[in-house]
DSSP file (Angstrom, degrees, kcal/mol; ACC not computed):
  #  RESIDUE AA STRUCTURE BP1 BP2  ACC     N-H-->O    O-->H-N    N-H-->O    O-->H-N    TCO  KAPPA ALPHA  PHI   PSI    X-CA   Y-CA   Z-CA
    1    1 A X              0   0    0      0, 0.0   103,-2.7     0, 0.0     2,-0.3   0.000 360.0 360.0 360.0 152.0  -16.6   38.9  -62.1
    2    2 A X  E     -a  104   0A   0     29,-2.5     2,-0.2   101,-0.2   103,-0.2  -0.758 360.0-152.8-128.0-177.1  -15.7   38.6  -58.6
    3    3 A X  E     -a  105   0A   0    101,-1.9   103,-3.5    -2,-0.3     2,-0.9  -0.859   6.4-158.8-154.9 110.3  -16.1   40.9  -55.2
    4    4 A X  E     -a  106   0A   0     29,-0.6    31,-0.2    -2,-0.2   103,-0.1  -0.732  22.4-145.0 -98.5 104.1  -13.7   40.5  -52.4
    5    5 A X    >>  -     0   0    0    101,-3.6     3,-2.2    -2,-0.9     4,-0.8  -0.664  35.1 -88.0 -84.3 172.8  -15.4   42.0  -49.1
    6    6 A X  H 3> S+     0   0    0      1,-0.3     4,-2.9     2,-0.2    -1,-0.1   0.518 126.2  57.5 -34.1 -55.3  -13.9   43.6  -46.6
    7    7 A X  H 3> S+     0   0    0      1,-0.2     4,-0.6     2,-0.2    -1,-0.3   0.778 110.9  49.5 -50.3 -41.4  -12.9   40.5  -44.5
    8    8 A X  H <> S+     0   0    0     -3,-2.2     4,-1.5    98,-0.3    -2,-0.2   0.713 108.9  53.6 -80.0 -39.7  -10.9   39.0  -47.8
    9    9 A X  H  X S+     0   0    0     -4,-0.8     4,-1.3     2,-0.2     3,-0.4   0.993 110.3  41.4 -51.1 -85.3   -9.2   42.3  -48.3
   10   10 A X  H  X S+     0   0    0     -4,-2.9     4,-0.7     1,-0.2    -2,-0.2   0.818 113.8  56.2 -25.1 -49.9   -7.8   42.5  -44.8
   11   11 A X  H  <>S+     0   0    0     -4,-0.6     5,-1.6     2,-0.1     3,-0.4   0.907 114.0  45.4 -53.5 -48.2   -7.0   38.7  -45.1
   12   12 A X  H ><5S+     0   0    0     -4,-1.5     3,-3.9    -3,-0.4   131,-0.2   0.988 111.7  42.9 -40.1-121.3   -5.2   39.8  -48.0
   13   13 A X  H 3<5S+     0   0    0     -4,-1.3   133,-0.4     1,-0.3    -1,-0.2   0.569 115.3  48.2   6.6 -39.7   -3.3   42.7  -47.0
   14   14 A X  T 3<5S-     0   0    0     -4,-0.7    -1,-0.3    -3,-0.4    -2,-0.2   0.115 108.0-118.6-127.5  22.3   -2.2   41.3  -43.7
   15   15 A X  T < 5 +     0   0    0     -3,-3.9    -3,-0.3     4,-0.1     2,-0.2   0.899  52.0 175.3  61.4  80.3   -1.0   37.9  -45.3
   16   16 A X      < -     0   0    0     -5,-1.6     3,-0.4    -4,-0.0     4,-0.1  -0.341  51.5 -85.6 -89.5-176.1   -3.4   35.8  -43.1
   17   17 A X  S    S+     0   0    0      1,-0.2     3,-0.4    -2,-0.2     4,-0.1   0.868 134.3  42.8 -34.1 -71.8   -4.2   32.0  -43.1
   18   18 A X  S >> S+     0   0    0      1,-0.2     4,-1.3     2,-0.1     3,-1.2   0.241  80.4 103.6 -62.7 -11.0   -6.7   32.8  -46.0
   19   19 A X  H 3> S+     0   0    0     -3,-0.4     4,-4.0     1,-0.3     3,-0.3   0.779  79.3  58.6 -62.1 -38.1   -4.4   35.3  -48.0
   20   20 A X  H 3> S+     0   0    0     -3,-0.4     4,-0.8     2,-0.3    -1,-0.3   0.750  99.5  60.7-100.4 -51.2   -3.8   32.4  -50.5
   21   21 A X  H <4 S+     0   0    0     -3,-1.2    -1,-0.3     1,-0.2     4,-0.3   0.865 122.7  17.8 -56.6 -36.4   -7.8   32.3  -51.1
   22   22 A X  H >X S+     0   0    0     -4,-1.3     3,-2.5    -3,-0.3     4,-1.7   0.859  90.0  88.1-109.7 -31.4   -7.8   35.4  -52.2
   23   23 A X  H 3X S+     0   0    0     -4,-4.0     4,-1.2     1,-0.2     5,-0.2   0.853  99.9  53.7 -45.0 -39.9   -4.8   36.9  -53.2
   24   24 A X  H 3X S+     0   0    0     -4,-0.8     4,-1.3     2,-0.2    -1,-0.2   0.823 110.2  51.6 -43.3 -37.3   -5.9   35.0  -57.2
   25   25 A X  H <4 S+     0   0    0     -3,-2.5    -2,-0.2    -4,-0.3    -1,-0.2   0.921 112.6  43.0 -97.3 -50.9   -9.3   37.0  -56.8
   26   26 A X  H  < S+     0   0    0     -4,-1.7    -2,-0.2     1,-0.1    -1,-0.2   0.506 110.9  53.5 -80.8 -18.4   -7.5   40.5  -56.1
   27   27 A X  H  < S+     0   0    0     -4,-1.2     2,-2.5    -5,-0.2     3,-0.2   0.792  91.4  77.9 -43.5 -59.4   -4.5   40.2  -59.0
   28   28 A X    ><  +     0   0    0     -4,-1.3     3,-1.2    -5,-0.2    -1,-0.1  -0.339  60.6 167.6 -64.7  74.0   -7.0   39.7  -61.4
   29   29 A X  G >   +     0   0    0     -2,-2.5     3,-2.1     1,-0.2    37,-0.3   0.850  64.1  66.6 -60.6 -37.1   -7.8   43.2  -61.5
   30   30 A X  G 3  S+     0   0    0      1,-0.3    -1,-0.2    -3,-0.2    -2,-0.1   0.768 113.3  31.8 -55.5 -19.0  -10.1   42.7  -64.9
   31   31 A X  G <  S+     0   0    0     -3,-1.2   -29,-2.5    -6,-0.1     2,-0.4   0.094  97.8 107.2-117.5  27.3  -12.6   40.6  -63.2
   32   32 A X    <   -     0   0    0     -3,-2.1    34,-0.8   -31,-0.2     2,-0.3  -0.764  47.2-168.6-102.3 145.1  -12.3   42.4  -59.5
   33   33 A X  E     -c   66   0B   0     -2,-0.4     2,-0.6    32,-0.2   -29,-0.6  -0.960   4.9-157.6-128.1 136.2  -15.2   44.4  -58.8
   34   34 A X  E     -c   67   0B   0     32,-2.6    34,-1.5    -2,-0.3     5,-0.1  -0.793  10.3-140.8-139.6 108.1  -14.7   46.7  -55.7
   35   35 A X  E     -c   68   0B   0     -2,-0.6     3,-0.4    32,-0.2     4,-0.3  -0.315  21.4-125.0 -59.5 165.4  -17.6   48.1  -53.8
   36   36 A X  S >> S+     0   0    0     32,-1.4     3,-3.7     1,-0.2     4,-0.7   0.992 109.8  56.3 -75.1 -70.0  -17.0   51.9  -52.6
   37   37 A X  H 3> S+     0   0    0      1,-0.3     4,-1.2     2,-0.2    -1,-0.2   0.462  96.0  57.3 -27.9 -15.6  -17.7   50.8  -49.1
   38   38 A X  H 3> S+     0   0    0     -2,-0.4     4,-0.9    -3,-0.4     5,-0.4   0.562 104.5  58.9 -93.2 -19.2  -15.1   48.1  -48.9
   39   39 A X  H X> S+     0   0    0     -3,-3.7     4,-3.5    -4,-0.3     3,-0.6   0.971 112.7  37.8 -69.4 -58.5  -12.9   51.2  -49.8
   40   40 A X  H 3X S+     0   0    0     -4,-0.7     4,-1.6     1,-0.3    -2,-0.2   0.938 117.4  46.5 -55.2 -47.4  -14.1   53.0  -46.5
   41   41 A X  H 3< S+     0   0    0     -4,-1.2     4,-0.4     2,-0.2    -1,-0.3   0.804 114.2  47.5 -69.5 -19.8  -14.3   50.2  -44.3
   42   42 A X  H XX S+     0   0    0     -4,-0.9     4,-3.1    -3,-0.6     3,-1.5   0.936 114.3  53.5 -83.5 -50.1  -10.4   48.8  -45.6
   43   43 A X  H 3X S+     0   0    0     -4,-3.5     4,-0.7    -5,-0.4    -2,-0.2   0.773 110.8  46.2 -58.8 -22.5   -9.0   52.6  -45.1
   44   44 A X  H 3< S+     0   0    0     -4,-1.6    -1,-0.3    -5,-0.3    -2,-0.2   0.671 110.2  44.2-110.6  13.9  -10.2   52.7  -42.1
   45   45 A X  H X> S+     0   0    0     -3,-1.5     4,-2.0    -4,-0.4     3,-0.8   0.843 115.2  52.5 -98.7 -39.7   -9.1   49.4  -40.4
   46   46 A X  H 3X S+     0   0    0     -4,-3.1     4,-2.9     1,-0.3     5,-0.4   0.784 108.2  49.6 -73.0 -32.8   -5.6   49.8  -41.9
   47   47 A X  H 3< S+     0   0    0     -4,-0.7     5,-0.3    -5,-0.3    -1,-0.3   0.470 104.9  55.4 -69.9 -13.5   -5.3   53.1  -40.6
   48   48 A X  H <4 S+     0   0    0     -3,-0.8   103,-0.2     3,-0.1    -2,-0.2   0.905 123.2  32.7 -80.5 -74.2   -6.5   51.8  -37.2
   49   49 A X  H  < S-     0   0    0     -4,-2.0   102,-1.2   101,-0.1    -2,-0.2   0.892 136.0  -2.4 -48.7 -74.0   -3.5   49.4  -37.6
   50   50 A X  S  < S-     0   0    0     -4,-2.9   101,-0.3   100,-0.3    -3,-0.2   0.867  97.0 -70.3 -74.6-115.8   -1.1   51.0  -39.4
   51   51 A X    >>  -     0   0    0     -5,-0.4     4,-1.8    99,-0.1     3,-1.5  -0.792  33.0 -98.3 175.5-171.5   -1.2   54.1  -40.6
   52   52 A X  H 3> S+     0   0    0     -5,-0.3     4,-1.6     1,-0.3     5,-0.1   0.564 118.9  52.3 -66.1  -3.6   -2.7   56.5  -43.3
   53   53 A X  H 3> S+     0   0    0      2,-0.2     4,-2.2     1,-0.2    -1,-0.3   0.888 114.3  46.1 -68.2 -40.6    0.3   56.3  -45.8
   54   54 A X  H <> S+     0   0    0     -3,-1.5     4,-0.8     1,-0.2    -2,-0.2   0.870 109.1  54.8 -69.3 -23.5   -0.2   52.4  -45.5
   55   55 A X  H >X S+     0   0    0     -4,-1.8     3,-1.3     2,-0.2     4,-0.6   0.976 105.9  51.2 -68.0 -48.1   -4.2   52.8  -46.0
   56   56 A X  H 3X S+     0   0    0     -4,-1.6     4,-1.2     1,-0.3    -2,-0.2   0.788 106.8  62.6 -71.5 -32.4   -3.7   54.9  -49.5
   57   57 A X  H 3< S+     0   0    0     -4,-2.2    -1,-0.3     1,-0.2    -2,-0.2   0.862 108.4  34.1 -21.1 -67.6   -1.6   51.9  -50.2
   58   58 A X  H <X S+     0   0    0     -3,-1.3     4,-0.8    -4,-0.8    -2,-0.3   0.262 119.4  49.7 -71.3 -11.4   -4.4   49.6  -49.9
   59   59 A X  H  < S+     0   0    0     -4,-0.6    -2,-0.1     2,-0.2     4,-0.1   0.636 107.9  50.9-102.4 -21.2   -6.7   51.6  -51.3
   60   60 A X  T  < S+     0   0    0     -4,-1.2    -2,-0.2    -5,-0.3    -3,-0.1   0.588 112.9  48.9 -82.8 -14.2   -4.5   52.5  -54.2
   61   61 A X  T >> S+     0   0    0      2,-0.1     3,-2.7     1,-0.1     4,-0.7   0.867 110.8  54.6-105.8 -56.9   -4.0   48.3  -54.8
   62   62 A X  T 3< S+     0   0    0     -4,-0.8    -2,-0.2     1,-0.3    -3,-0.1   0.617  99.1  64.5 -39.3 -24.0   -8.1   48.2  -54.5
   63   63 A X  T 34 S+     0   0    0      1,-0.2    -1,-0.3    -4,-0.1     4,-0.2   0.168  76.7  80.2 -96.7  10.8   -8.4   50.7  -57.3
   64   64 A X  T <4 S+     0   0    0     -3,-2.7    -1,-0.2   -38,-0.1    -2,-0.2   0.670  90.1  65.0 -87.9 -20.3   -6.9   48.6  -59.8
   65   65 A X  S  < S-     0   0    0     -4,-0.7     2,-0.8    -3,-0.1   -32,-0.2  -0.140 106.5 -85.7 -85.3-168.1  -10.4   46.9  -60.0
   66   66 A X  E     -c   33   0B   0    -34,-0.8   -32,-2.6   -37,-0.3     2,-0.9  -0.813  46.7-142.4 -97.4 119.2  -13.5   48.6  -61.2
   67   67 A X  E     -c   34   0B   0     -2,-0.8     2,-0.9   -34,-0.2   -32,-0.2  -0.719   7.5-150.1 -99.1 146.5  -15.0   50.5  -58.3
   68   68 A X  E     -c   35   0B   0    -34,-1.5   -32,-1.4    -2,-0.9   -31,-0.2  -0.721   6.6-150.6-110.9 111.8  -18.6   50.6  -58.0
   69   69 A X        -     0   0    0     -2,-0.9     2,-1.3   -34,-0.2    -1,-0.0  -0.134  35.6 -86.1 -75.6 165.3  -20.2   53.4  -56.4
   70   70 A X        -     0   0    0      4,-0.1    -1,-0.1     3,-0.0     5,-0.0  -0.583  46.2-162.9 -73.2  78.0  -23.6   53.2  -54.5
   71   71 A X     >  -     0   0    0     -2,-1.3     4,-2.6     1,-0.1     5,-0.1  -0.299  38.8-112.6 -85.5 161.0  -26.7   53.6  -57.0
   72   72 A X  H  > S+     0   0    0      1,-0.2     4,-1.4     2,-0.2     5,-0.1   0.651 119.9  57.1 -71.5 -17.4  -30.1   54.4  -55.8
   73   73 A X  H  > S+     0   0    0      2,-0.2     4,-1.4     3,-0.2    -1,-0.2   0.740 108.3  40.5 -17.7 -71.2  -30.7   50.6  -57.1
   74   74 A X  H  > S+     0   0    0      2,-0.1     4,-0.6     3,-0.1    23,-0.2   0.670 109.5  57.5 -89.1  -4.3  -28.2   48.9  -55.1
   75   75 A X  H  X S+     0   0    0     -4,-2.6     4,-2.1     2,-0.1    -2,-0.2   0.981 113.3  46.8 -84.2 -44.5  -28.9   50.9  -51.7
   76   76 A X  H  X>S+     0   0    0     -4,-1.4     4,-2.0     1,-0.3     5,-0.6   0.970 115.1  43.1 -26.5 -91.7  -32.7   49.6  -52.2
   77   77 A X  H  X5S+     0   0    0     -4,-1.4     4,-3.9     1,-0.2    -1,-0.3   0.849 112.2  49.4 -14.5 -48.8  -31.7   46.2  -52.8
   78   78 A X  H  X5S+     0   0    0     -4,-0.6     4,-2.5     1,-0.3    -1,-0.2   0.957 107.8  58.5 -63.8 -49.3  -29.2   46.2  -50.1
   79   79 A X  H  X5S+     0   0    0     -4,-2.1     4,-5.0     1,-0.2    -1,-0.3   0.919 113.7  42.7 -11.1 -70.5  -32.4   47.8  -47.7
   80   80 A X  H  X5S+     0   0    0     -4,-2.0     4,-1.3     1,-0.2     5,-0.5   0.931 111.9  48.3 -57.7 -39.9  -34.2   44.4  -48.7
   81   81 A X  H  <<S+     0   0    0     -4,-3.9    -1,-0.2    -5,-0.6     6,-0.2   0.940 107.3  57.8 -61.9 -36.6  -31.3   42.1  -48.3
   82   82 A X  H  X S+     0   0    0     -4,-2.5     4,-3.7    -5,-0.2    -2,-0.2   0.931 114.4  44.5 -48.1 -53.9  -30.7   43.8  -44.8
   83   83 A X  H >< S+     0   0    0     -4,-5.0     3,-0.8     1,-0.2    -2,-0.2   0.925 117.8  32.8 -31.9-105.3  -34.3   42.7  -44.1
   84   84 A X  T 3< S+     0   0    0     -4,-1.3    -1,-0.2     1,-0.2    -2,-0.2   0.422 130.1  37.8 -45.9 -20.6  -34.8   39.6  -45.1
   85   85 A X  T 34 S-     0   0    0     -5,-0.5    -1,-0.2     2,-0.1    -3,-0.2   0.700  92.8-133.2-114.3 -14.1  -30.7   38.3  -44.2
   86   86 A X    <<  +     0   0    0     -4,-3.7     2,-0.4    -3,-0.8    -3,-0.2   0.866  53.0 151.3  64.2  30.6  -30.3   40.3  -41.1
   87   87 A X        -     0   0    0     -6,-0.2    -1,-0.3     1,-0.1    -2,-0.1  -0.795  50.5 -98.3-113.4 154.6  -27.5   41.3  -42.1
   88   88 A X     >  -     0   0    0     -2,-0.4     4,-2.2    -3,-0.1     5,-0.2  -0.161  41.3-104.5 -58.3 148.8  -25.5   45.0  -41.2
   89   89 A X  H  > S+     0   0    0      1,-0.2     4,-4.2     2,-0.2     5,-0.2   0.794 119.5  46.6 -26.1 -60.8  -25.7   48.2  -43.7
   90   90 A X  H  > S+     0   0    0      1,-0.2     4,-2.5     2,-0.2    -1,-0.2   0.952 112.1  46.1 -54.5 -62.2  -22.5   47.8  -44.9
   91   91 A X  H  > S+     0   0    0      2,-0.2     4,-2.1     1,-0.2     5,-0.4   0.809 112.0  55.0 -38.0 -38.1  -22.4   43.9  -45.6
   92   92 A X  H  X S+     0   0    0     -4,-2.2     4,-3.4     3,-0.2    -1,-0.2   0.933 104.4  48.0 -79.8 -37.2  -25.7   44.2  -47.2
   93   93 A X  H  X S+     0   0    0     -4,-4.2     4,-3.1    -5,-0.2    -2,-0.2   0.995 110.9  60.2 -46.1 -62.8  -24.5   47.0  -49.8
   94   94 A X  H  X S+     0   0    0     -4,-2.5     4,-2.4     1,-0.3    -2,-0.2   0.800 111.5  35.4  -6.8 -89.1  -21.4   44.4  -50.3
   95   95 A X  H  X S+     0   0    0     -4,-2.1     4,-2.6     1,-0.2     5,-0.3   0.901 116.5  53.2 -60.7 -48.7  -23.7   41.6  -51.4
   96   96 A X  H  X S+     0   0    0     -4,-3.4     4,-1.7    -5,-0.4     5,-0.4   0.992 111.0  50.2 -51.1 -50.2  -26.4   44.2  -53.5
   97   97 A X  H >X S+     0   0    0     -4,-3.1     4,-1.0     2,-0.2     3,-0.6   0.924 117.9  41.0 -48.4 -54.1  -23.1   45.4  -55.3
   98   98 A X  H >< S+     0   0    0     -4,-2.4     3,-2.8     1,-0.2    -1,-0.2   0.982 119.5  46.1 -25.1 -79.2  -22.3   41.4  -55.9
   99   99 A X  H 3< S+     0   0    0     -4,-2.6     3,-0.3     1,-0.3    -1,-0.2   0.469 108.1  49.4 -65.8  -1.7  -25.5   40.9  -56.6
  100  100 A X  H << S+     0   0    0     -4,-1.7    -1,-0.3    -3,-0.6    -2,-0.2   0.751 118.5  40.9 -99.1 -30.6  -26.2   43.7  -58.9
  101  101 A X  S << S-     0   0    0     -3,-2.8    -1,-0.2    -4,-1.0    -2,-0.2   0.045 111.9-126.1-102.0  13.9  -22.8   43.0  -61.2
  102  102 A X        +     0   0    0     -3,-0.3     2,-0.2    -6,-0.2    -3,-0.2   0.792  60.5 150.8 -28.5 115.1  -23.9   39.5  -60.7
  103  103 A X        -     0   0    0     -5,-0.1     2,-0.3    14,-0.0  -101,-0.2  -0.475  50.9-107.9-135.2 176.7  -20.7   38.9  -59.6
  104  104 A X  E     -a    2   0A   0   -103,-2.7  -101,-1.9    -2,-0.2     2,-0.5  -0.991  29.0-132.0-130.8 154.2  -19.8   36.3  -57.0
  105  105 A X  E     -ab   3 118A   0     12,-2.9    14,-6.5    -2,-0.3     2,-0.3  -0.672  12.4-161.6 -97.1 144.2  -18.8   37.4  -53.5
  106  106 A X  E     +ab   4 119A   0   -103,-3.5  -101,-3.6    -2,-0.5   -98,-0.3  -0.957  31.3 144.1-121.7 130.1  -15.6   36.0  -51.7
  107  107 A X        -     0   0    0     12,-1.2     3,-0.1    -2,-0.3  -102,-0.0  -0.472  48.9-155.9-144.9-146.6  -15.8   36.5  -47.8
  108  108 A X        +     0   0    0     -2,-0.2     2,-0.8    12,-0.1    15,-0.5  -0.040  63.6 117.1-176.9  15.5  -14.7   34.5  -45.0
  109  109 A X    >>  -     0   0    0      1,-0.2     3,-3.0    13,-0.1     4,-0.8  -0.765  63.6-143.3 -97.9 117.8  -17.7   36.7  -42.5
  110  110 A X  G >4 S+     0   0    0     -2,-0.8     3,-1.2     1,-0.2    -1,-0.2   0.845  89.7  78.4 -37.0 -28.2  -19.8   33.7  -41.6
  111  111 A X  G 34 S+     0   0    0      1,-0.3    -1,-0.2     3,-0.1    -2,-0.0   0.628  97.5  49.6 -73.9   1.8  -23.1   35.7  -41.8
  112  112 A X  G X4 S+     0   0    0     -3,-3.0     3,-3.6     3,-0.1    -1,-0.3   0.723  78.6 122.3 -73.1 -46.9  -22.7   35.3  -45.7
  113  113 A X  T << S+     0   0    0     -3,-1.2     6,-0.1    -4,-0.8    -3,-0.0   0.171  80.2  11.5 -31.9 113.1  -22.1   31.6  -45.3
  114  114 A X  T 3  S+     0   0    0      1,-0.3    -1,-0.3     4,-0.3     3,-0.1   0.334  90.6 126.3 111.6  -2.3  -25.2   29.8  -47.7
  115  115 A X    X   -     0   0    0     -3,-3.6     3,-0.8     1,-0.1    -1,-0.3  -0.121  67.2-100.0 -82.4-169.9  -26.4   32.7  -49.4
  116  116 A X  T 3  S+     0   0    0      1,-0.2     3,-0.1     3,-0.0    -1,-0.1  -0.613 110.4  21.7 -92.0 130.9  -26.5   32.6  -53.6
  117  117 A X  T 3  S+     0   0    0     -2,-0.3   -12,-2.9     1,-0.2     2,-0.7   0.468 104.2 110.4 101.3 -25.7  -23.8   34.2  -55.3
  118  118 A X  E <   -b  105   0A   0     -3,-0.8     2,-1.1   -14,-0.2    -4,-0.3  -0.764  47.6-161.9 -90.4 118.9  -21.2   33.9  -51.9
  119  119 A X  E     -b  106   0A   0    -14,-6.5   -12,-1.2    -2,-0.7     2,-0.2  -0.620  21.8-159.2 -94.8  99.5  -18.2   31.7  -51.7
  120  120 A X        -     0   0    0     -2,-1.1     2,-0.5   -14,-0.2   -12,-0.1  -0.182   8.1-164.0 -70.0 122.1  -17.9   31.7  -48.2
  121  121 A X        -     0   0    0     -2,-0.2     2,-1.0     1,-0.0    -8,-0.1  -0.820  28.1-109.5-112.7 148.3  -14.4   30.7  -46.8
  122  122 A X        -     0   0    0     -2,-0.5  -104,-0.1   -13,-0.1   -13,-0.1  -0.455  34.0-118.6 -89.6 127.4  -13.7   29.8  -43.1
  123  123 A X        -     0   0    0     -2,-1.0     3,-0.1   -15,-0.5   -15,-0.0  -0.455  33.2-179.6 -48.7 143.7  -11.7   32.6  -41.3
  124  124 A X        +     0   0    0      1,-0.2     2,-0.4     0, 0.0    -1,-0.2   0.376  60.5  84.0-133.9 -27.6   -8.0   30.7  -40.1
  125  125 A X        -     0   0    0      2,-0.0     2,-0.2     8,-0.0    -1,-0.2  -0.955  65.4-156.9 -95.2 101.1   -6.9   34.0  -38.5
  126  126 A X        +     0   0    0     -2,-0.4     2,-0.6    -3,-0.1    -3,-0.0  -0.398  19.4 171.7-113.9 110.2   -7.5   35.4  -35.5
  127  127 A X        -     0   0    0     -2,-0.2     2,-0.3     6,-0.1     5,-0.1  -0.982  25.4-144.6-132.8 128.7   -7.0   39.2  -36.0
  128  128 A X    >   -     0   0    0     -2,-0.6     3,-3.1     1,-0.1     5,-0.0  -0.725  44.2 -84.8 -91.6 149.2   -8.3   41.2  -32.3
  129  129 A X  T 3  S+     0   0    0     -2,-0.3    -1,-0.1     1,-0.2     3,-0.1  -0.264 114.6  16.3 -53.7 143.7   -9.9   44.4  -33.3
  130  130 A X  T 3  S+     0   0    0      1,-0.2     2,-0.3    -3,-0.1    -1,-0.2   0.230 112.3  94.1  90.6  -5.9   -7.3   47.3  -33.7
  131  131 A X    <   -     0   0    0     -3,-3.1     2,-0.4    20,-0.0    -1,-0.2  -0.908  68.2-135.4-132.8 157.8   -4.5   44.9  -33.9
  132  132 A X        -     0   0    0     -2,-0.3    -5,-0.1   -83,-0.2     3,-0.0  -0.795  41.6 -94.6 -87.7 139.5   -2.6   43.2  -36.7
  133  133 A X        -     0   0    0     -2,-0.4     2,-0.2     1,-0.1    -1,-0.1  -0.196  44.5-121.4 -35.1 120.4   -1.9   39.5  -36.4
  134  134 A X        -     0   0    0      1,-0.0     2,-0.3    -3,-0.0    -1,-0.1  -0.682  29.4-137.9 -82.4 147.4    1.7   39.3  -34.9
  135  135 A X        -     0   0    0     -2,-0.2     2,-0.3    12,-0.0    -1,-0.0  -0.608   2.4-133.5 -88.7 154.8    4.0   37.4  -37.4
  136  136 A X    >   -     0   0    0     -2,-0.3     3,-0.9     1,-0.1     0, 0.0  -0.836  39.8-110.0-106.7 159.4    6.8   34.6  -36.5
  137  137 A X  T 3  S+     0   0    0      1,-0.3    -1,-0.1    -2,-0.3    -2,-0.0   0.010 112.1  77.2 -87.1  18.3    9.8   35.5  -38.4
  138  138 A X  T 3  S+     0   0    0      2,-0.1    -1,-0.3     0, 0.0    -3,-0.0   0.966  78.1  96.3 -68.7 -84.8    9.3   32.4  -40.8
  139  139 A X  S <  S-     0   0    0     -3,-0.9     2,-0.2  -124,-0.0     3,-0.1   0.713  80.4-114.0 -10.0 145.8    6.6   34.3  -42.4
  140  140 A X        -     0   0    0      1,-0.1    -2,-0.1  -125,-0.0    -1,-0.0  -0.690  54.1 -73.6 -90.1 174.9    7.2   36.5  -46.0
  141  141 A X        -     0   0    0     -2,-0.2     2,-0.4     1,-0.2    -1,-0.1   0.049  54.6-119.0 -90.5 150.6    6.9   40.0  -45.8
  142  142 A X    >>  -     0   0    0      5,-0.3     3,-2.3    -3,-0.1     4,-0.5  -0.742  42.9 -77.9-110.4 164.6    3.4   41.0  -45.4
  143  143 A X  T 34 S-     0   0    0     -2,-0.4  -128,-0.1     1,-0.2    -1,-0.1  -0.095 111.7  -7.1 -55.2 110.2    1.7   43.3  -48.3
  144  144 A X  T 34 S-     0   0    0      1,-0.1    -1,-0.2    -2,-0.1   -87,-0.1   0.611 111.2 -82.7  79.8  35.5    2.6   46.5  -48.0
  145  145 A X  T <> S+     0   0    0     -3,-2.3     4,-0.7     1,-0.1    -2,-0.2   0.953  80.4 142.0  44.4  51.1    4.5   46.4  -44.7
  146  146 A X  T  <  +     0   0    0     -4,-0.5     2,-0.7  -133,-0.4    -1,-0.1   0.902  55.8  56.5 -88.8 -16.7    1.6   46.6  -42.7
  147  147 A X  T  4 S+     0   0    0      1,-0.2    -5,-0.3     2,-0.1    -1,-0.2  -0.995 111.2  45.7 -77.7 109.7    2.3   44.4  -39.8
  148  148 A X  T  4 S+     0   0    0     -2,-0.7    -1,-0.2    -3,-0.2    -2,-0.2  -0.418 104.2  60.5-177.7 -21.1    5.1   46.1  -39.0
  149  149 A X  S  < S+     0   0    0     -4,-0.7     2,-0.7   -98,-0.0    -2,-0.1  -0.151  71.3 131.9 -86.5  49.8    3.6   49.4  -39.4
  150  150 A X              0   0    0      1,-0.2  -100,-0.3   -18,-0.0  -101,-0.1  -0.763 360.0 360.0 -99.7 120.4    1.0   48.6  -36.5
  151  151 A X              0   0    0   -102,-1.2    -1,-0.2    -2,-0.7  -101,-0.1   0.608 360.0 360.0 -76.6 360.0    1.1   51.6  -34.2
């Protein structure tokens, strides 16, 4: 079973560098696992970007996997992981949710890099907050028009 965070999603979505890494992990909807919090965090970056018809888009391609809602189980865990990895709330649910399915997590946010259970990929894209990567006209279309809806 796999888990695409947030970063891989976005990579995904907005055709990056990395898109390639993941796009295999996010088609195989029978082994995709999708934390509920990668739902929140995707809707609202795309929406940022884009806008909200193009988020329900992405959220509606994210819902082909199983999503896994927050149990009193994995928000503990996550607590601990936060601790002990220093990593932020959200990320740390991520990886309990992984870790809980034992699934393995696909990311490309370095602060994952070495932990058990992550395959950590190096980010290739440079995406500035709020903005989508601009494309050269080489490029294919990216998934779901979203560079081209970037308000």
């Amino acid at each position: 079973m796999n888990v695409v965070d947030t970063s891989g999603w976005i990579e995904f979505l907005f055709e990056g560098q990395n898109a390639d890494v993941f796009a295999p992990l996010v088609e195989d909807v029978n082994n995709l696992l999708v934390p509920v919090i990668c739902l929140y965090e995707v809707f609202k970056k795309v929406n940022a970007v884009a806008d909200e018809p193009k988020a329900l888009q992405a959220i509606g391609q994210m819902k082909q996997g199983r999503v896994i809602e927050v149990t009193e189980a994995i928000a503990l865990r996550a607590a601990l992981i936060s601790l002990k990895h220093r990593l932020p709330m959200a990320d740390s649910l991520i990886l309990s949710t992984a870790w809980s399915e034992q699934a393995t997590l696909w990311t490309q946010d370095k602060h994952f890099a070495g932990l058990p259970g992550v395959e950590y990929k190096i980010a290739r894209t440079p995406i500035k907050p709020g903005r989508a990567r601009e494309k050269n006209p080489s490029e294919k279309n990216v998934r779901f028009s979203l560079a081209s809806s970037v308000k």
